[in-house]
Gaussian input, Z-matrix of N, CA and C with variables (Angstrom, degrees):
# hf/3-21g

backbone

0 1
 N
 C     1     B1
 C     2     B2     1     A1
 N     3     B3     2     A2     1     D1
 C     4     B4     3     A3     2     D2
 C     5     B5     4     A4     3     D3
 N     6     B6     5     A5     4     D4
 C     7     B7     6     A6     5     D5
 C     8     B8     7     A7     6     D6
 N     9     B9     8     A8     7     D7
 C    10    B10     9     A9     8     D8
 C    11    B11    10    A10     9     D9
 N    12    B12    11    A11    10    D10
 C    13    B13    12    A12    11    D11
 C    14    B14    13    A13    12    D12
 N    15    B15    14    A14    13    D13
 C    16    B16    15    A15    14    D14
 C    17    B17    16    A16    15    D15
 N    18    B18    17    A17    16    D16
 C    19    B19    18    A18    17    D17
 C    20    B20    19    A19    18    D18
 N    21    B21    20    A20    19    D19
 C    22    B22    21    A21    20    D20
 C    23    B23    22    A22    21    D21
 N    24    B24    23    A23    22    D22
 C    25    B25    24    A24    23    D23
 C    26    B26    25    A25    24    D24
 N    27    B27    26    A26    25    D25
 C    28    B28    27    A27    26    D26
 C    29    B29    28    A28    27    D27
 N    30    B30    29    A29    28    D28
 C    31    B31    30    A30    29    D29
 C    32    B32    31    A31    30    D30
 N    33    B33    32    A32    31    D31
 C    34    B34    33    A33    32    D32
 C    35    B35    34    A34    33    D33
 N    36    B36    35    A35    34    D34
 C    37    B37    36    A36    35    D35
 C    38    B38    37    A37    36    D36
 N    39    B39    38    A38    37    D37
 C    40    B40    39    A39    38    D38
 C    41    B41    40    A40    39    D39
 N    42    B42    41    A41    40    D40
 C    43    B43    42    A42    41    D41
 C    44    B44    43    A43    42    D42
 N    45    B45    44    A44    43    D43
 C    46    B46    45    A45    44    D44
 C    47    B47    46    A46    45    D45
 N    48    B48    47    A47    46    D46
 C    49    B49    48    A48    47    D47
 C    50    B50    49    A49    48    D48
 N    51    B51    50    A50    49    D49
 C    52    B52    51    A51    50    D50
 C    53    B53    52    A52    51    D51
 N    54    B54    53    A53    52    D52
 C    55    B55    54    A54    53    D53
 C    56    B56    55    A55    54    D54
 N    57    B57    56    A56    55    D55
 C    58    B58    57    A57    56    D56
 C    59    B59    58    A58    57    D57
 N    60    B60    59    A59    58    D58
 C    61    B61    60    A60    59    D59
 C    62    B62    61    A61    60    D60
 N    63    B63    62    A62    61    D61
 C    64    B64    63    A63    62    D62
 C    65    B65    64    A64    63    D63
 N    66    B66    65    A65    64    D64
 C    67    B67    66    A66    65    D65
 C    68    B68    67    A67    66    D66
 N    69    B69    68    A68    67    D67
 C    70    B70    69    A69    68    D68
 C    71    B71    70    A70    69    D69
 N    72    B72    71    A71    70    D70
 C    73    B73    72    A72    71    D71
 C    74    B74    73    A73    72    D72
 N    75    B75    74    A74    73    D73
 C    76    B76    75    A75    74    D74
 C    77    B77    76    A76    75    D75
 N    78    B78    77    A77    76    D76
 C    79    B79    78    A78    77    D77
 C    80    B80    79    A79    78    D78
 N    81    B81    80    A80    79    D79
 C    82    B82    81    A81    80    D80
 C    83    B83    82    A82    81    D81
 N    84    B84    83    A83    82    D82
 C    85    B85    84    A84    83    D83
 C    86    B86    85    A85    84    D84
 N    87    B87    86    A86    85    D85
 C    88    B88    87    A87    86    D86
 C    89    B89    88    A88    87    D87
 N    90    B90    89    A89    88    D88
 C    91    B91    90    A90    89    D89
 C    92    B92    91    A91    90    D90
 N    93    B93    92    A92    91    D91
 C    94    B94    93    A93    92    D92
 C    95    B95    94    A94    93    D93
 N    96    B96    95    A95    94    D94
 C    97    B97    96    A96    95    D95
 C    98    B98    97    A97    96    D96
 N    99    B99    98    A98    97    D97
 C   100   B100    99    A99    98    D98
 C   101   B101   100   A100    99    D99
 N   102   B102   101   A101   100   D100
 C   103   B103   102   A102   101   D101
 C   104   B104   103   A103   102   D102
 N   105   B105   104   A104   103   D103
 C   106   B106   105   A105   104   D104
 C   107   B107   106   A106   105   D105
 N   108   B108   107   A107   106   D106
 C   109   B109   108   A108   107   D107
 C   110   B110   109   A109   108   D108
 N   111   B111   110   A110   109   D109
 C   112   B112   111   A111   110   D110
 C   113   B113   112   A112   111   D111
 N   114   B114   113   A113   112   D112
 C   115   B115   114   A114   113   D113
 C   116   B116   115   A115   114   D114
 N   117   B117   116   A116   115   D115
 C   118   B118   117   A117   116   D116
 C   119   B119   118   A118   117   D117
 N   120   B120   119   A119   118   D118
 C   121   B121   120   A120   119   D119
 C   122   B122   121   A121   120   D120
 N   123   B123   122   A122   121   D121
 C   124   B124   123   A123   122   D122
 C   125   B125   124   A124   123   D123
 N   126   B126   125   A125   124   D124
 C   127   B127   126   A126   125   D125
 C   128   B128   127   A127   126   D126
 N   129   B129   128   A128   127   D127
 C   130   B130   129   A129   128   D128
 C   131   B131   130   A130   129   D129
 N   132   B132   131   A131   130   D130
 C   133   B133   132   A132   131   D131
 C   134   B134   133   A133   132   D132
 N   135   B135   134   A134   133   D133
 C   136   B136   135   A135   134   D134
 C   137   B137   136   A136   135   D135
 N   138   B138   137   A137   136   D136
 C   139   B139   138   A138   137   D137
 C   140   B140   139   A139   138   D138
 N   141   B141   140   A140   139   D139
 C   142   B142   141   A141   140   D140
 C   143   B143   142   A142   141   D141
 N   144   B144   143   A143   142   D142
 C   145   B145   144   A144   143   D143
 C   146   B146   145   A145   144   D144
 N   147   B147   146   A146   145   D145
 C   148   B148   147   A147   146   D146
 C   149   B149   148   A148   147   D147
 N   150   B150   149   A149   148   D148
 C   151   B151   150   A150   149   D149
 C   152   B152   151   A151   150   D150
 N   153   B153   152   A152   151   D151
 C   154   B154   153   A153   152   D152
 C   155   B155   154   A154   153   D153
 N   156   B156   155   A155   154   D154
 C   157   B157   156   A156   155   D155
 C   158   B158   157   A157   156   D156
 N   159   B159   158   A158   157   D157
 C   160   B160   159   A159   158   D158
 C   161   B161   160   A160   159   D159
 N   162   B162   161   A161   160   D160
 C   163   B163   162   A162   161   D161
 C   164   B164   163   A163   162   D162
 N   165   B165   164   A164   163   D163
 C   166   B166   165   A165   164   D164
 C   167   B167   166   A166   165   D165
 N   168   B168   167   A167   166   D166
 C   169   B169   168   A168   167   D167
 C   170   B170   169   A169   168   D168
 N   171   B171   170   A170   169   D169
 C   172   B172   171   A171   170   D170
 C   173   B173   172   A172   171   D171
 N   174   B174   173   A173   172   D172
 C   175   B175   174   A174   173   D173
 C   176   B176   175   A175   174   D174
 N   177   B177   176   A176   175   D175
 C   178   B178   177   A177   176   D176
 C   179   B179   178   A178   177   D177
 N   180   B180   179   A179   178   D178
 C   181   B181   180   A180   179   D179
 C   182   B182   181   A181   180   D180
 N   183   B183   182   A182   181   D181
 C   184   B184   183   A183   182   D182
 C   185   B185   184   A184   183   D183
 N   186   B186   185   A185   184   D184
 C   187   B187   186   A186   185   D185
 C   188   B188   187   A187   186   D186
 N   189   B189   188   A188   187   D187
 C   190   B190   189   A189   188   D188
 C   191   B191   190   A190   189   D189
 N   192   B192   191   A191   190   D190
 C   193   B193   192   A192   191   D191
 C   194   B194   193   A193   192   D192
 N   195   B195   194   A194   193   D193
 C   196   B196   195   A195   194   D194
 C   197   B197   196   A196   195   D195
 N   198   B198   197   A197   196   D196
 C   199   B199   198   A198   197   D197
 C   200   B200   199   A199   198   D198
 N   201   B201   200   A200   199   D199
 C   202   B202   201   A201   200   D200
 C   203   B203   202   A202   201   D201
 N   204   B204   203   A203   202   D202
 C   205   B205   204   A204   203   D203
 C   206   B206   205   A205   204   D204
 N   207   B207   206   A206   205   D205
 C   208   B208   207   A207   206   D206
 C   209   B209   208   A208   207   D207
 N   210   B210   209   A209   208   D208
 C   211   B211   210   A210   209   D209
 C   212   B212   211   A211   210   D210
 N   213   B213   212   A212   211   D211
 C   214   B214   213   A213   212   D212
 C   215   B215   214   A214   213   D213
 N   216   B216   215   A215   214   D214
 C   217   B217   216   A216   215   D215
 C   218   B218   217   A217   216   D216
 N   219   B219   218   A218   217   D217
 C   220   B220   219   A219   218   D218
 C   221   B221   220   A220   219   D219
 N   222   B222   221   A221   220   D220
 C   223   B223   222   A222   221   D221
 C   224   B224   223   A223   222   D222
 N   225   B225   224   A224   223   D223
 C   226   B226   225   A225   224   D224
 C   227   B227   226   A226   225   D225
 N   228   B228   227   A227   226   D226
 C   229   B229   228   A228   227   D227
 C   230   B230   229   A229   228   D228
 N   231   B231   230   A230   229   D229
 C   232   B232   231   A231   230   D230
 C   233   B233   232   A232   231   D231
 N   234   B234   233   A233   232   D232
 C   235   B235   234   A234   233   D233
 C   236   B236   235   A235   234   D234
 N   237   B237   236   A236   235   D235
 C   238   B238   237   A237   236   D236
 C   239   B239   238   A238   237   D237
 N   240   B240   239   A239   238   D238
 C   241   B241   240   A240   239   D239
 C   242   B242   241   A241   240   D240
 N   243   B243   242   A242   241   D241
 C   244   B244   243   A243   242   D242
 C   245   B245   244   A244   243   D243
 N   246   B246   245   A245   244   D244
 C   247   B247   246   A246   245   D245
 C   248   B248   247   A247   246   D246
 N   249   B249   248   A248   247   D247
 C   250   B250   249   A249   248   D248
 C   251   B251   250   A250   249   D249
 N   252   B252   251   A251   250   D250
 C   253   B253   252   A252   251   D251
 C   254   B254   253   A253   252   D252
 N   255   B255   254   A254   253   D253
 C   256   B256   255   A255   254   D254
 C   257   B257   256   A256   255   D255
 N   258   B258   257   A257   256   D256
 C   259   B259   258   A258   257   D257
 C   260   B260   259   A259   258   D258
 N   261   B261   260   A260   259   D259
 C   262   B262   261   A261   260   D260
 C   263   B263   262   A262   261   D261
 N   264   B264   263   A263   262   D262
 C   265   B265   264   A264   263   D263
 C   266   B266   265   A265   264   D264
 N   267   B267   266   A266   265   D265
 C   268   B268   267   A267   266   D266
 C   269   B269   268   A268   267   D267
 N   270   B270   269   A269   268   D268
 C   271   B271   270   A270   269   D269
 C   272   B272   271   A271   270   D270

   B1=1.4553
   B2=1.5350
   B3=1.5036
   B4=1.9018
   B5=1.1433
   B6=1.4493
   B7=1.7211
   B8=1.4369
   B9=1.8437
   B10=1.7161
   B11=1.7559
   B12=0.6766
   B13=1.6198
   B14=1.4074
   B15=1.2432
   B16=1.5793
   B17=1.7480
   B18=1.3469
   B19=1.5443
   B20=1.8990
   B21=1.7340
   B22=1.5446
   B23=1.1524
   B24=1.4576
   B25=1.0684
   B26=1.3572
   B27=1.3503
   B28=1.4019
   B29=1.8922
   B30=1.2527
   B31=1.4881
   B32=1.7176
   B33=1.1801
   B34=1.2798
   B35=1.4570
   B36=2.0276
   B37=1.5668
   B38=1.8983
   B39=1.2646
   B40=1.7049
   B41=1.8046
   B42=1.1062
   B43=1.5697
   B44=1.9731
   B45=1.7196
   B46=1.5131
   B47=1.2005
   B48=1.6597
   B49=1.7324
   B50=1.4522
   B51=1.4703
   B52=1.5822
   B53=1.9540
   B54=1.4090
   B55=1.4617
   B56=1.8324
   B57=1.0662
   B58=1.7252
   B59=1.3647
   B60=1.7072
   B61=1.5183
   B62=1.6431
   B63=1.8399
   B64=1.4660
   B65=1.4699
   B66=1.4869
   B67=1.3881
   B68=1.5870
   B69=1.2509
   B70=1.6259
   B71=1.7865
   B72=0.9761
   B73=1.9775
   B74=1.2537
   B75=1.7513
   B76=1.3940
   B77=1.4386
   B78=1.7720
   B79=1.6277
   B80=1.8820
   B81=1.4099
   B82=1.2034
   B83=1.6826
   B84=1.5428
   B85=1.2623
   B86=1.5931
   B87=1.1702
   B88=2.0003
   B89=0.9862
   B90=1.5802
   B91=1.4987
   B92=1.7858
   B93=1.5107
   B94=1.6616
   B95=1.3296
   B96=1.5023
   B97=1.1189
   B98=1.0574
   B99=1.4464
   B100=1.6452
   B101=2.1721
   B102=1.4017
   B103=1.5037
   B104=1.6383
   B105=1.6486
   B106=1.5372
   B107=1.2269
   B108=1.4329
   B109=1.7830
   B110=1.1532
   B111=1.3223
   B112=1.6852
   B113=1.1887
   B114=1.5222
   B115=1.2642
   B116=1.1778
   B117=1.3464
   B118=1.4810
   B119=1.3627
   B120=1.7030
   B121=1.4003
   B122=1.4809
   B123=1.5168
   B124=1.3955
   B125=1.6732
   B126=1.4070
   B127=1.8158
   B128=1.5659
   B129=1.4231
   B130=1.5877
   B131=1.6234
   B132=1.4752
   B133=0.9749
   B134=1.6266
   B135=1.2783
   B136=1.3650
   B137=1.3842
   B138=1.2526
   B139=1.8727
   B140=1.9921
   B141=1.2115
   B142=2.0413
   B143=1.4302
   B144=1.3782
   B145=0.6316
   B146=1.6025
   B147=1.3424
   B148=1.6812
   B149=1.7610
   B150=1.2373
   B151=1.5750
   B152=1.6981
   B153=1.3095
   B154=1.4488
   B155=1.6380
   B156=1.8501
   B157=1.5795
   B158=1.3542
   B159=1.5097
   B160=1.7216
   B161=1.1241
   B162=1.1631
   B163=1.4163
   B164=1.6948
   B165=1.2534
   B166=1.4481
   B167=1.4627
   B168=1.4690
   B169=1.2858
   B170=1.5065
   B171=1.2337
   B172=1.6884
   B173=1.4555
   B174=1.4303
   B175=1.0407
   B176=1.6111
   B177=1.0958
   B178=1.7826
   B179=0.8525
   B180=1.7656
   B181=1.3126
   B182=1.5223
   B183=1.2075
   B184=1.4050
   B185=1.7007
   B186=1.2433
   B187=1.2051
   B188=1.6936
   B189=1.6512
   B190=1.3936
   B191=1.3649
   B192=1.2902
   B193=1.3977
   B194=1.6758
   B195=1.0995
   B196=1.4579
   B197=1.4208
   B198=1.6408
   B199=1.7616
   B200=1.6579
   B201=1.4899
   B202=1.6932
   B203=2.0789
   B204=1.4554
   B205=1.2649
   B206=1.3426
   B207=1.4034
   B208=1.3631
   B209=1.5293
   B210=1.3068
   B211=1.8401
   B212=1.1231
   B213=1.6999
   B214=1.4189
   B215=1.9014
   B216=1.0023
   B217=1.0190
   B218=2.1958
   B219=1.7140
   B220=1.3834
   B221=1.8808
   B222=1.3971
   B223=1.3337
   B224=1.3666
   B225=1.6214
   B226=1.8908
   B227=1.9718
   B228=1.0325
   B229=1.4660
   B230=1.8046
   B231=1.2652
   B232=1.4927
   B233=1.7245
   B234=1.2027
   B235=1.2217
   B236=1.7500
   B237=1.3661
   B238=1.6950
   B239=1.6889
   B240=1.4293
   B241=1.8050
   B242=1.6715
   B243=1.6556
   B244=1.7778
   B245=1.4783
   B246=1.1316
   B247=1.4001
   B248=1.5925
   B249=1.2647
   B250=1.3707
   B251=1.7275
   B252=1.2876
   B253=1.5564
   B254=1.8578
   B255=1.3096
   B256=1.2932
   B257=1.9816
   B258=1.4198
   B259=1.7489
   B260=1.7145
   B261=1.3438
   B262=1.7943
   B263=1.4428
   B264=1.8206
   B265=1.2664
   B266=1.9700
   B267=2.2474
   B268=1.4701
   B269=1.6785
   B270=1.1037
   B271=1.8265
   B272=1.3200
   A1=108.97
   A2=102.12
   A3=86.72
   A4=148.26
   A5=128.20
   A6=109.64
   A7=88.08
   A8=78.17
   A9=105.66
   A10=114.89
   A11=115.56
   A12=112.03
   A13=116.73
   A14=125.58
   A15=136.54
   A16=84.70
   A17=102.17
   A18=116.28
   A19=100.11
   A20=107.10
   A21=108.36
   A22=93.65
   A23=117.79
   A24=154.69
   A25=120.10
   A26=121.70
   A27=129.36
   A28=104.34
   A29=116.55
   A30=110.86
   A31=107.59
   A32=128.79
   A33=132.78
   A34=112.97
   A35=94.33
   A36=94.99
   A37=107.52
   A38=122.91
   A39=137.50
   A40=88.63
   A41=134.33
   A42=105.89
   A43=113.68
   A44=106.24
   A45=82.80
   A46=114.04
   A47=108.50
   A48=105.63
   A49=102.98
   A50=100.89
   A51=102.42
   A52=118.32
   A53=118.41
   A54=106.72
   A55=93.67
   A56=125.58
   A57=122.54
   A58=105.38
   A59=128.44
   A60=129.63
   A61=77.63
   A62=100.82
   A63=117.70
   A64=105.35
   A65=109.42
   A66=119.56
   A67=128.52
   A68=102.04
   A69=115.69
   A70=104.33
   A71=96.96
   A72=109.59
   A73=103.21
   A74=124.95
   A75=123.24
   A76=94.64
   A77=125.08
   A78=98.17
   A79=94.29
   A80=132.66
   A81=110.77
   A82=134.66
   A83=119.82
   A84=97.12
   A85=99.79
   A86=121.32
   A87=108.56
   A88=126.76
   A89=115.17
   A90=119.18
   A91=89.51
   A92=117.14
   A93=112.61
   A94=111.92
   A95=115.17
   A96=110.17
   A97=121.14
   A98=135.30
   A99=127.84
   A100=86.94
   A101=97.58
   A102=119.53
   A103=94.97
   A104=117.11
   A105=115.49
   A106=131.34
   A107=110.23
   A108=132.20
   A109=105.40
   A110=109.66
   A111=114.19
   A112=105.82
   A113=136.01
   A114=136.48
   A115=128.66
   A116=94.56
   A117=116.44
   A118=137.86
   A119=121.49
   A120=114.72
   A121=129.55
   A122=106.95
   A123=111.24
   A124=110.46
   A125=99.91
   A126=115.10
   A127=79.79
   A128=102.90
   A129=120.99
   A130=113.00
   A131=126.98
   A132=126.96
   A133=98.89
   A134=118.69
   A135=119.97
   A136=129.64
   A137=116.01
   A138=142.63
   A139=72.32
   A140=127.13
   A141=126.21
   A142=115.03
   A143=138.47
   A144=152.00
   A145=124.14
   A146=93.46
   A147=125.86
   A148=101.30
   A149=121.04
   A150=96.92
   A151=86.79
   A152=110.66
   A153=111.35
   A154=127.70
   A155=102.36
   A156=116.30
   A157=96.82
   A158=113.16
   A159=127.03
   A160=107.43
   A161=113.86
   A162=109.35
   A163=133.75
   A164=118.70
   A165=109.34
   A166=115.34
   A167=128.72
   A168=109.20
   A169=100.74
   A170=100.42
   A171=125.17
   A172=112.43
   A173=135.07
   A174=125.66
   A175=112.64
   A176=146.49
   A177=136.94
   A178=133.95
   A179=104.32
   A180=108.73
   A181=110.99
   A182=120.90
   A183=111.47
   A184=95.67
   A185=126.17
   A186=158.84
   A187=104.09
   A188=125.02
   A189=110.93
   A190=129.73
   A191=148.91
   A192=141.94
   A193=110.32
   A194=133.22
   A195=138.70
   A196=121.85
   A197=88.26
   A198=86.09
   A199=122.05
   A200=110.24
   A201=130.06
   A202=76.51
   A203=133.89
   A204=137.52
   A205=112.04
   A206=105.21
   A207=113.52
   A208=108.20
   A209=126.93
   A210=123.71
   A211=106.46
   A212=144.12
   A213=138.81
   A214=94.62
   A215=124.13
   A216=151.61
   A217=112.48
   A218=81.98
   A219=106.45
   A220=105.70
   A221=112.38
   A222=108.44
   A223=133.41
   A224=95.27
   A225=91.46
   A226=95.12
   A227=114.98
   A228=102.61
   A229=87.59
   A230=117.43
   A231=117.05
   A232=105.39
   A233=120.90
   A234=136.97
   A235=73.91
   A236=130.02
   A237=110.27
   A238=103.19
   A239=115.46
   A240=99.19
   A241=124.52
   A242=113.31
   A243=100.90
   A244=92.53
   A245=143.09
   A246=134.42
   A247=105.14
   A248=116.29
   A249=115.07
   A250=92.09
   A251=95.63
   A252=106.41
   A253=123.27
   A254=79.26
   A255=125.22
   A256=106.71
   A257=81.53
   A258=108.94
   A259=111.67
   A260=101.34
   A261=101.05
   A262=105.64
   A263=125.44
   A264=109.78
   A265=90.85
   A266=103.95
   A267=77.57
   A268=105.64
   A269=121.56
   A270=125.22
   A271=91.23
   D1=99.31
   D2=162.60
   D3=-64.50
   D4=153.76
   D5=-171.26
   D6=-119.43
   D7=150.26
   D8=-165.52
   D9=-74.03
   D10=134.26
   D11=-174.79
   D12=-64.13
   D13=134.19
   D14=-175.38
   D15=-42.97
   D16=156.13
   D17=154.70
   D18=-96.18
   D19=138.94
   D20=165.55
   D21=-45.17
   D22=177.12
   D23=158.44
   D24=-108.76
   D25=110.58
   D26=-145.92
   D27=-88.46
   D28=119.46
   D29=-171.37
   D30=-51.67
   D31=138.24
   D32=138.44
   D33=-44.11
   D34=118.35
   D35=-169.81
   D36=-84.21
   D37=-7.12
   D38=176.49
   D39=-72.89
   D40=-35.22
   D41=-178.17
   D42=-99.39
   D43=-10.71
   D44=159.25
   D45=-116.52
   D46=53.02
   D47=162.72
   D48=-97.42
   D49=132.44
   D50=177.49
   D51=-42.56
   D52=163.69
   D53=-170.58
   D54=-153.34
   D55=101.42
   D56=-177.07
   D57=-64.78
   D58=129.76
   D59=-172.36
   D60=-79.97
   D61=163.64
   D62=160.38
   D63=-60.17
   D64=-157.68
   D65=155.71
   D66=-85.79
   D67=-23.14
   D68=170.77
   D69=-63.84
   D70=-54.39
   D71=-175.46
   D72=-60.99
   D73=-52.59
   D74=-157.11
   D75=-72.65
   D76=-10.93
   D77=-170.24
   D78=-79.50
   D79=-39.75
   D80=162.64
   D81=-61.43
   D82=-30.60
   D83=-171.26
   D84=-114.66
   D85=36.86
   D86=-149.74
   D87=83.42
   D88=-174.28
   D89=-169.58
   D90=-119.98
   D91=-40.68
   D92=-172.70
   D93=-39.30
   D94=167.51
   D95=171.81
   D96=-113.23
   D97=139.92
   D98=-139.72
   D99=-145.57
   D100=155.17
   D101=170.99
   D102=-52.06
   D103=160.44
   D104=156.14
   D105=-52.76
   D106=-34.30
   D107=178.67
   D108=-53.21
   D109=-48.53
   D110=-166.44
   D111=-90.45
   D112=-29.39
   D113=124.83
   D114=28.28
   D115=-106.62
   D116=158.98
   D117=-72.56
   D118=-9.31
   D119=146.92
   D120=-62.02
   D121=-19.79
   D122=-170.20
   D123=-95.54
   D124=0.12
   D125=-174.27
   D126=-74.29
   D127=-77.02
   D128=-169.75
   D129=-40.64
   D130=-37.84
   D131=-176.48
   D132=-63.92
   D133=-63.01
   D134=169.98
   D135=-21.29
   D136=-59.50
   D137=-145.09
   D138=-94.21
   D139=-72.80
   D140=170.62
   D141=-32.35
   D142=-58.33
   D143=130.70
   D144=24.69
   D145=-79.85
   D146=-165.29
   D147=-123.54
   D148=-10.07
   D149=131.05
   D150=101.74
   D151=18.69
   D152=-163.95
   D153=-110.86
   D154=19.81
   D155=162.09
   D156=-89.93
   D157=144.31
   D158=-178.45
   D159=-67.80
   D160=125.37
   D161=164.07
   D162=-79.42
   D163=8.33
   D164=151.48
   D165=-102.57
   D166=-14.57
   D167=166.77
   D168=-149.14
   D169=102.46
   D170=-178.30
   D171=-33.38
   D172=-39.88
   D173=-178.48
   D174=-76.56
   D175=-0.71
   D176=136.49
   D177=-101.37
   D178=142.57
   D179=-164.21
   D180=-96.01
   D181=167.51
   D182=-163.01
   D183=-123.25
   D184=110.14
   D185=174.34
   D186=-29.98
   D187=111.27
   D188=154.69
   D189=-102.49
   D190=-165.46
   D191=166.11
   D192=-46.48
   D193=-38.52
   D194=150.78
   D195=-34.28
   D196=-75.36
   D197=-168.41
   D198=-70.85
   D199=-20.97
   D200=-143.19
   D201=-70.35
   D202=-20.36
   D203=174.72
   D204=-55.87
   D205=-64.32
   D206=-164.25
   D207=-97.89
   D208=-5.21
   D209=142.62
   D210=-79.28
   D211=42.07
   D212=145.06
   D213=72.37
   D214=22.33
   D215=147.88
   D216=69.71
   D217=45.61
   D218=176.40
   D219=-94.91
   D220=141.05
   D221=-179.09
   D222=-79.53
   D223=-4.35
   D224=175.31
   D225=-149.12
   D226=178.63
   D227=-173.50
   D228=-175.98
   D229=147.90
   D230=168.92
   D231=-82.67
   D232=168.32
   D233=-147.90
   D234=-80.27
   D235=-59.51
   D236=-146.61
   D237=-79.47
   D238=-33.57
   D239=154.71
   D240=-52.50
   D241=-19.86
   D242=-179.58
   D243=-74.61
   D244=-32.43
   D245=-156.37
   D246=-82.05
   D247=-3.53
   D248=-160.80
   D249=-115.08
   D250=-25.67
   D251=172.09
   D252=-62.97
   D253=-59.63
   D254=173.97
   D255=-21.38
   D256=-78.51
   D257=-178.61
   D258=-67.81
   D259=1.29
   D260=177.15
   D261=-99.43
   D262=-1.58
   D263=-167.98
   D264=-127.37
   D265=37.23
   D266=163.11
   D267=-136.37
   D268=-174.00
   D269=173.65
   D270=-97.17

């Protein structure tokens, strides 16, 4: 019996439409304007980076002079409020 081949998985075309960060955002990720995906890999690259997921409970991130802007300027936030954050500082 053969097995049927996965179907791709078709990208969501809303996350590779380009999205310009504000000025609060561009001081963490740039000023270019990049897809959401890349977006938010480059949040994460940041927050890895600089060492800034908690280390007793991985899902919050812990706010630096950078980010504490663009988290509405709260010092720790769980990862699915930064994304909600996130998307309020772009065009």
């Amino acid at each position: 019996m053969p097995t049927a081949a996965k179907p791709k998985r078709k990208a969501n075309p809303a996350l590779l439409k380009p999205v310009q960060p504000d000025a609060v955002l561009a001081a963490v990720v740039g000023s270019t304007p990049v897809s959401r995906g890349e977006l938010t890999k480059k949040v994460w690259d940041y927050i890895k980076k600089h060492g800034l997921q908690d280390a007793k409970n991985k899902r919050n991130i812990n706010a630096d002079a950078l980010l504490k802007p663009v988290f509405g300027g709260k010092s720790q936030v769980t990862m699915f409020e930064m994304t909600k954050l996130v998307s309020t500082h772009v065009k």
